[in-house]
N, C-alpha and C positions, 0 to 999 in steps of 0.2 A: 324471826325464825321462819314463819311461812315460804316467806319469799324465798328464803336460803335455799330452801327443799326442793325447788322446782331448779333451782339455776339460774344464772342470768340472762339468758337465752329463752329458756322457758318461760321465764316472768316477763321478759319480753314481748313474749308471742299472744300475750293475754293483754285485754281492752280495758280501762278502767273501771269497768261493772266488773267484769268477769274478778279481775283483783282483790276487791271487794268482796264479794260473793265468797272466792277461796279461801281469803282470810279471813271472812267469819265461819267459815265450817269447819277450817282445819282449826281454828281458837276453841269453838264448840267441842270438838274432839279430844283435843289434847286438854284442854278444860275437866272433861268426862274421865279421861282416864288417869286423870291424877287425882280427881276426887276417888273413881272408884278403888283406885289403888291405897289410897292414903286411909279410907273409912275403912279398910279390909282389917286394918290393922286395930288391937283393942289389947290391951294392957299391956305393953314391949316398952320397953326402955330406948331411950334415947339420948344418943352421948354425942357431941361435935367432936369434934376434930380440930386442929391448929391450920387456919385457915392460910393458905399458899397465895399470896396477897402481891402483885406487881402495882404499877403505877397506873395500870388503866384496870386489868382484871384480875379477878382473883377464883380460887376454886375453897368450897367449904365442903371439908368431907362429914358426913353425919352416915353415924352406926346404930341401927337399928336391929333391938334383941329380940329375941321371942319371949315371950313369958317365962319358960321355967329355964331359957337361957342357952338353949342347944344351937341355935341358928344367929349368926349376926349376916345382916342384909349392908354392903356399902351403895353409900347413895350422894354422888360428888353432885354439887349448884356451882357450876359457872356464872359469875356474877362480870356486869361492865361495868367502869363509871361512868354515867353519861351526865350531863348536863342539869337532868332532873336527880343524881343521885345514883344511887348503885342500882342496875337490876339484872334480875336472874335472865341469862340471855340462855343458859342448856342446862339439863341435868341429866347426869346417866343414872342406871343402875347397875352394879357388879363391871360396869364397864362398858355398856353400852348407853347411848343417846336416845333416852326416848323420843322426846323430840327427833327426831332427825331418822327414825327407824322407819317412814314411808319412803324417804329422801329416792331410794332409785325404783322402787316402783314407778314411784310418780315423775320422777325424772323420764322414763323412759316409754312412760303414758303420754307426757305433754307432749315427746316427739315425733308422737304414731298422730293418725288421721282420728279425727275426732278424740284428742287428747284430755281437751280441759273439761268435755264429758263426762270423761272415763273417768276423770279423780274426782268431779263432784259427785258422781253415781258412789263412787267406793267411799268418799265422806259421807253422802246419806246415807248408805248403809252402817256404816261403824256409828254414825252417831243416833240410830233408830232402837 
């Protein structure tokens, strides 16, 4: 997914440290914010969905309730098959891609002068 966000241009323009480097802070990040997102949550019901399944990917919707029931939260896992088994390759919420919600920030950082700075600065920051 890392890679995705920047482009393939963008992922281009980066050295094999730098790559490295970005995909561990953007993993740190999106790491952080699905724990803090997921721990937020404390006695909500949880119900799946009938999972929309092809030959290589599939989507699992999961509806998450509030306690006394007022609020349902949707929350689609884009899953791949790969080689090793299925994995979750995106997940939105109510419809958007968390993963993928730096995606033109940082696309249009990587293609300004001193680019790959600028997203590891805004990574240290989100993940501080």
């Amino acid at each position: 997914i890392a890679s995705r966000i920047l482009g393939r241009t963008g992922w281009k323009k980066l050295s094999t440290q730098q790559k490295k480097n970005y995909v561990a802070a953007y993993r740190t990040w999106l790491e952080g914010y699905i724990t803090k997102k997921l721990t937020s949550y404390s006695n909500q019901a949880i119900k799946y969905g009938k999972a929309n399944q092809g030959r290589r990917t599939a989507t699992v919707p999961v509806f998450v309730s509030s306690e006394d029931s007022t609020g349902i939260i949707r929350l689609d896992f884009t899953l791949k098959n790969t080689k090793h088994g299925w994995k979750v390759v995106d997940f939105s919420s109510e419809g958007v891609s968390i993963p993928r919600a730096p995606q033109s920030d940082f696309r249009s950082m990587i293609n300004g002068s001193s680019g790959y700075e600028k997203i590891m600065d805004r990574l240290a920051h989100l993940n501080s």
